[in-house]
C-alpha positions as CSV (number, residue, x, y, z in Angstrom):
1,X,-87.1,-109.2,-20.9
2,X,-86.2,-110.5,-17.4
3,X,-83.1,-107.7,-17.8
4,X,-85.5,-105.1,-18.2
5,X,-87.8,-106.2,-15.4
6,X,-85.4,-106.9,-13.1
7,X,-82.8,-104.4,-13.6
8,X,-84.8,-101.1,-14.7
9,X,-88.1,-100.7,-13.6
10,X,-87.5,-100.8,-9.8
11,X,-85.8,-98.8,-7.6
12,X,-83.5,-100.2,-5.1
13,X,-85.1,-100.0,-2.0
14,X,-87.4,-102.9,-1.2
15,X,-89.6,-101.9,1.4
16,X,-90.6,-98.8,-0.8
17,X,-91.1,-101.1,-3.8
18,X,-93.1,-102.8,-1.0
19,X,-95.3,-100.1,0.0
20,X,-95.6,-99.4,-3.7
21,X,-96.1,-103.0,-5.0
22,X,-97.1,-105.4,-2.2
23,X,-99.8,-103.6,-0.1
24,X,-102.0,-102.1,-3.0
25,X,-102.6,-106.2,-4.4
26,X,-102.5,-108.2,-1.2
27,X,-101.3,-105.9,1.9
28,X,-104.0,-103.9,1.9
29,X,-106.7,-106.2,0.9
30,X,-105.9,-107.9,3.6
31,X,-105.3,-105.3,6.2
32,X,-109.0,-104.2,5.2
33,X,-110.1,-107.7,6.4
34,X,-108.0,-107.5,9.5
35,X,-109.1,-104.2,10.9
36,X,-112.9,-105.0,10.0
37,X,-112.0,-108.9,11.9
38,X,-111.0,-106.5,14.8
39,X,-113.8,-104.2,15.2
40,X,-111.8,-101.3,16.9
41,X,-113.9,-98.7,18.4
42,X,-113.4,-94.9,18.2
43,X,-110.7,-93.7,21.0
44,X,-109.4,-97.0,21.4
45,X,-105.5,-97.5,21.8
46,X,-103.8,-99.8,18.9
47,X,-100.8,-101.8,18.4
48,X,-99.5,-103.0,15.0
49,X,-97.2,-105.6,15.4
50,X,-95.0,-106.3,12.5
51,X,-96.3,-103.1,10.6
52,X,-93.9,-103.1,7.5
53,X,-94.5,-99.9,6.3
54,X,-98.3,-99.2,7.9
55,X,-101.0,-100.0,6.1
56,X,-102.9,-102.0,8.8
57,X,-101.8,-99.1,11.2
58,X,-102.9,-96.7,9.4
59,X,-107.3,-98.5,8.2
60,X,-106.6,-98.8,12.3
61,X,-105.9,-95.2,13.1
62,X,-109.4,-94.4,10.5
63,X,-111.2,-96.3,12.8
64,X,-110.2,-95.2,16.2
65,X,-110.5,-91.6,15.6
66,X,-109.1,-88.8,17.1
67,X,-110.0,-89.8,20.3
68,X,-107.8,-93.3,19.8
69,X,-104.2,-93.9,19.8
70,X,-102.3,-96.1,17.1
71,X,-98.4,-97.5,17.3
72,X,-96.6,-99.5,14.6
73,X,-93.6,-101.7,15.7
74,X,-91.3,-103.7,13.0
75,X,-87.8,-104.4,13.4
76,X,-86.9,-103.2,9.7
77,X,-85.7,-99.4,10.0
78,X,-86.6,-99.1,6.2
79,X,-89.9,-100.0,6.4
80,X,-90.0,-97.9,9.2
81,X,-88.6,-95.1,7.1
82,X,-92.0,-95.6,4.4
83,X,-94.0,-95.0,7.6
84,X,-92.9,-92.4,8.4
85,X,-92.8,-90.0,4.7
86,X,-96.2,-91.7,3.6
87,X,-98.4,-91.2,6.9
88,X,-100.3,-88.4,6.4
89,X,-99.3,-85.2,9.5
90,X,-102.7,-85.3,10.5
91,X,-102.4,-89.0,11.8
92,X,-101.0,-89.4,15.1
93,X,-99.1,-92.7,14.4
94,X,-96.0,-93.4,17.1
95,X,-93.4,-95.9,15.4
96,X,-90.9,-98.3,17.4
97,X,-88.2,-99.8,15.6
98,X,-88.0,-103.0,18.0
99,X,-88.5,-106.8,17.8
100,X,-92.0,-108.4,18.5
101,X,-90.6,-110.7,21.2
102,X,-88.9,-107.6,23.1
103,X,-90.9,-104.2,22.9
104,X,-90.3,-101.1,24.2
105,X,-93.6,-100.5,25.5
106,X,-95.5,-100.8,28.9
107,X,-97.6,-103.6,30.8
108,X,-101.2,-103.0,30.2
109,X,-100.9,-100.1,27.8
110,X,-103.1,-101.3,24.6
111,X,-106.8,-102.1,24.0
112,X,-106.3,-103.9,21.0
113,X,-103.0,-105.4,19.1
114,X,-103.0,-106.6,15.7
115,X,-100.3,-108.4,13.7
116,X,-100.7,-109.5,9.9
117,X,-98.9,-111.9,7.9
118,X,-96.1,-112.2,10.1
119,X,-96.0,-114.5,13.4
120,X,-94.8,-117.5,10.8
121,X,-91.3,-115.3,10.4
122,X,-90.7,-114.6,14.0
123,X,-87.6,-116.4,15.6
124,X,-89.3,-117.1,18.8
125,X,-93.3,-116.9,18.7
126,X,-94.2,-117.5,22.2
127,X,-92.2,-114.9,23.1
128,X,-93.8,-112.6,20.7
129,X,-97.0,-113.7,21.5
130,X,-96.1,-113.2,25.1
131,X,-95.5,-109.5,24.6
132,X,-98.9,-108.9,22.4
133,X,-100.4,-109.7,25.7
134,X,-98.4,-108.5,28.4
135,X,-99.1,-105.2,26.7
136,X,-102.5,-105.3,26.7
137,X,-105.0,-104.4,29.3
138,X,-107.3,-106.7,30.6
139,X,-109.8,-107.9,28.7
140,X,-108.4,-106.5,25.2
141,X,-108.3,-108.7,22.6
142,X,-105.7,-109.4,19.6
143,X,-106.2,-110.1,16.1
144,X,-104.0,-111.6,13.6
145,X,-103.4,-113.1,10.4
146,X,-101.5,-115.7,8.8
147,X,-101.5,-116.8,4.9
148,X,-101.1,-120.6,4.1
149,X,-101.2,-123.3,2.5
150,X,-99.7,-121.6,-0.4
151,X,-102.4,-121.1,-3.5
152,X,-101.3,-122.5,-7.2
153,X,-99.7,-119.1,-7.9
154,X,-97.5,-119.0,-5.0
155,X,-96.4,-123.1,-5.5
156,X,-95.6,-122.6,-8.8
157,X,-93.1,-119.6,-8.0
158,X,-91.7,-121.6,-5.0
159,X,-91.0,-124.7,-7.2
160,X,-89.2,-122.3,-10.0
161,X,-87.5,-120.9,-7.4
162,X,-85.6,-123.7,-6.2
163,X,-84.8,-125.2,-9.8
164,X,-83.3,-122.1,-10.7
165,X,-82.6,-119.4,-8.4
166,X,-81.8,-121.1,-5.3
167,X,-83.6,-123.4,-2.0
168,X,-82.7,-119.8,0.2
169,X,-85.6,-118.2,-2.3
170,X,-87.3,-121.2,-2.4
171,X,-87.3,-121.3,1.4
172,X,-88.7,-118.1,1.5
173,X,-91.2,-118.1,-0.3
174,X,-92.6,-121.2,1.6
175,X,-92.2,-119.8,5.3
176,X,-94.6,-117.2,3.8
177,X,-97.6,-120.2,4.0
178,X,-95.6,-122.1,7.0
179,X,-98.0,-121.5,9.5
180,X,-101.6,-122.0,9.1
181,X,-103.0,-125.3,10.7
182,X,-106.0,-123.7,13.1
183,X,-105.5,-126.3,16.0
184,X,-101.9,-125.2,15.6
185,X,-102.2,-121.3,16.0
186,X,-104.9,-122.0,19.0
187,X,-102.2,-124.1,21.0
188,X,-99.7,-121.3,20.4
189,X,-102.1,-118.9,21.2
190,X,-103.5,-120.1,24.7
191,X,-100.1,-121.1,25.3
192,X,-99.1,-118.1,26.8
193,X,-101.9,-117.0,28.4
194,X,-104.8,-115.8,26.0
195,X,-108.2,-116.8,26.9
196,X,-111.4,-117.0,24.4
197,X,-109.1,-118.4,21.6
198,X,-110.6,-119.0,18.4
199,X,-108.9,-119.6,14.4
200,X,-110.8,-119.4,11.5
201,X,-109.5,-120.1,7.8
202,X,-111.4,-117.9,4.9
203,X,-110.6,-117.9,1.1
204,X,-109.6,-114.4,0.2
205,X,-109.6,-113.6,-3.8
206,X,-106.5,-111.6,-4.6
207,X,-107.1,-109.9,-8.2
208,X,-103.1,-109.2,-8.9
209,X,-101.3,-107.3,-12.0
210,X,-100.6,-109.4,-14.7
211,X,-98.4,-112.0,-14.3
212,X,-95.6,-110.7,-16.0
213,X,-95.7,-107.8,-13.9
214,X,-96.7,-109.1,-10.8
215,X,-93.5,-111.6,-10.9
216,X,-90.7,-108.9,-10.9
217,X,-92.7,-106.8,-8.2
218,X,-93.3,-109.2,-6.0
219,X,-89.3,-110.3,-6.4
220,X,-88.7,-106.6,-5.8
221,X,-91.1,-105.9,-2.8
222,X,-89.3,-108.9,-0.9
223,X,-86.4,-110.4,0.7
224,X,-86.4,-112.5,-2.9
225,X,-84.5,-109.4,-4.1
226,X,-81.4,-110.1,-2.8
227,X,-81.6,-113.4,-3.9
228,X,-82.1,-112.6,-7.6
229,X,-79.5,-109.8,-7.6
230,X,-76.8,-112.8,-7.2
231,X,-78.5,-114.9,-9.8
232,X,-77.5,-114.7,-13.2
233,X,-79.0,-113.8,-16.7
234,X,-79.9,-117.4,-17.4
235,X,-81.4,-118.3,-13.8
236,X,-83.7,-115.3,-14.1
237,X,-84.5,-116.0,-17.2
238,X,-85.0,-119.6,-16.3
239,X,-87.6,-118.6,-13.8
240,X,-89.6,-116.1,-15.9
241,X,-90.1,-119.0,-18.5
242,X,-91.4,-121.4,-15.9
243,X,-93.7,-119.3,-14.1
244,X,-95.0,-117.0,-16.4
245,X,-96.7,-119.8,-18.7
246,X,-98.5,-121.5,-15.6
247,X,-99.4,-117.7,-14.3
248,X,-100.9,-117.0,-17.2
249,X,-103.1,-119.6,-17.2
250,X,-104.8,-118.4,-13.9
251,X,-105.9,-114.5,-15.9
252,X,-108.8,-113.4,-16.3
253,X,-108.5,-110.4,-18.6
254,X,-105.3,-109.2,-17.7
255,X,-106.0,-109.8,-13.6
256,X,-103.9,-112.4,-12.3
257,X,-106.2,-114.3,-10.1
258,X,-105.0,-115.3,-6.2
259,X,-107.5,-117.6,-4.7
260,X,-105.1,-117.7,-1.2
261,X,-106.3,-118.7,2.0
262,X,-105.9,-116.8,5.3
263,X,-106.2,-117.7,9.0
264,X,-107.6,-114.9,11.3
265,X,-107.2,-115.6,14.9
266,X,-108.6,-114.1,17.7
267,X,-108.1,-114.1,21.5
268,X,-108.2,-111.8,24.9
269,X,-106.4,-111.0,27.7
C-alpha cells in the first residue's frame, strides 16, 4: 500500500504537492490566524517573509485592498513558481526569490512584515530578523509564527522516522517544532532592535485527512520527499506500520485530529 501511496498518487514536484496538500490542513489555518494576529489595514504595504507558495500573502493582500501593496520573498524558485500560476491577475502580488537574511528590498519600505512557520529553518536568524526591520518604516510592526513543541502526531512520525527511514528525516521533522520557548523568541527578537516585544503560545486544533492519507502527503509536500525516495520498500513500509496504528487512534470520524501549539510574536520598529 506504501507503493501505491508513495509512488502513484503524487506528482513530483513538492512545493505544488505543497500548495495542494500542506496549506489547505495547516498552512492556511494558520496563515488565517497570522493575518487576523496582524491586523493589516486597507492600503497598507506587506511583506511575507518565507512565503512558500503564498497563502499568507495572498489572506494579506484581501485585507490591504487595492489601495495596499503585498510582496512574498522565499528562497525556493519552485515555490516561487506555485505563486506565481495560482495568484489570481487581479492581485498585485510582487515576488523576490531571495534569502531572508539578504533581501533585495529598500530601508524603510514596509508597514508591516509577516513570516510563518519559518524563522526555526533560517541559517542565521538575527540576520533575518535584522532585515524584517531594516525594511520597515518606523513604527511598523512584524508578526510571526513559529510551531513547537511538536503535538503526539508529529512525535510519533519523528520517532518512526529515525527507526526506519533515516535521523536526516528524523531531524527534519524535529527543526519543524525547534523553536518555540517565548522568553527565547523575545531575546532574539529585541536583539536586533525591535521594541514593544511580546510572544504568546496558543493551542491551534488542526482537523487533518485521515491518517493514511495525511502520512504520504505530508511526506510529499516536504523536504521528507527526498528522503523517502532513497528509502526502500521495507523502510516505508516500516514507517506506515508504526505510525498509522498510533495516528489512528487520534480520529475522530475519519478527521485526524492536530492539537499543535503555535507561538505568535509580535514587535515594532
Amino acid at each position: 500500500m506504501s507503493k501505491q501511496h508513495f509512488d502513484e498518487a503524487y506528482g513530483v514536484n513538492p512545493s505544488e504537492n505543497y500548495e495542494r496538500f500542506f496549506v489547505p490542513a495547516i498552512g492556511a489555518p494558520l496563515a488565517t490566524d497570522l493575518v487576523r494576529e496582524a491586523e493589516l489595514r486597507q492600503g497598507e504595504r506587506v511583506l511575507d517573509v518565507a512565503c512558500g507558495t503564498g497563502i499568507v500573502a495572498r489572506l494579506a493582500a484581501d485585507r490591504v485592498g487595492t489601495t495596499g501593496t503585498v510582496a512574498g520573498l522565499d528562497i525556493n524558485p519552485g515555490m516561487l513558481a506555485v505563486d506565481r500560476s495560482s495568484s489570481p491577475s487581479s492581485e498585485s502580488i510582487e515576488w523576490y526569490e531571495a534569502s531572508a537574511d539578504s533581501m533585495p528590498l529598500p530601508d524603510e519600505s514596509f508597514d508591516a512584515v509577516l513570516c510563518q512557520l519559518s524563522l526555526q529553518f533560517f541559517a542565521d536568524q538575527l540576520a533575518a530578523l535584522r532585515e524584517m526591520l531594516r525594511v520597515l518604516v518606523q513604527g511598523g510592526r512584524m508578526t510571526l509564527s513559529v510551531p513547537g513543541p511538536a503535538a503526539p502526531v508529529f512525535e510519533t512520525l519523528t520517532d518512526a522516522m529515525e527507526r526506519h527511514i533515516s535521523p536526516r528525516a528524523a531531524g527534519f521533522v524535529r527543526q519543524v517544532f525547534s523553536l518555540y520557548d517565548t522568553t527565547e523568541i523575545e531575546g532574539l527578537i529585541g536583539g536586533v532592535g525591535f521594541r514593544d516585544v511580546e510572544a504568546h503560545s496558543l493551542t491551534r486544533t488542526l482537523r487533518l485527512p485521515p491518517a493514511e492519507e495525511f502520512l504520504w502527503q505530508y511526506v510529499q509536500s516536504t523536504p521528507l520527499s527526498q528522503e523517502l525516495s532513497q528509502a526502500d520498500e521495507v523502510a516505508r513500509e516500516a514507517l506506515e506500520g508504526e505510525v498509522l496504528p498510533e495516528w489512528q487512534r487520534l480520529e475522530d470520524d475519519g478527521v485526524l485530529m492536530c492539537q499543535q501549539r503555535i507561538v505568535v510574536a509580535n514587535a515594532r520598529r
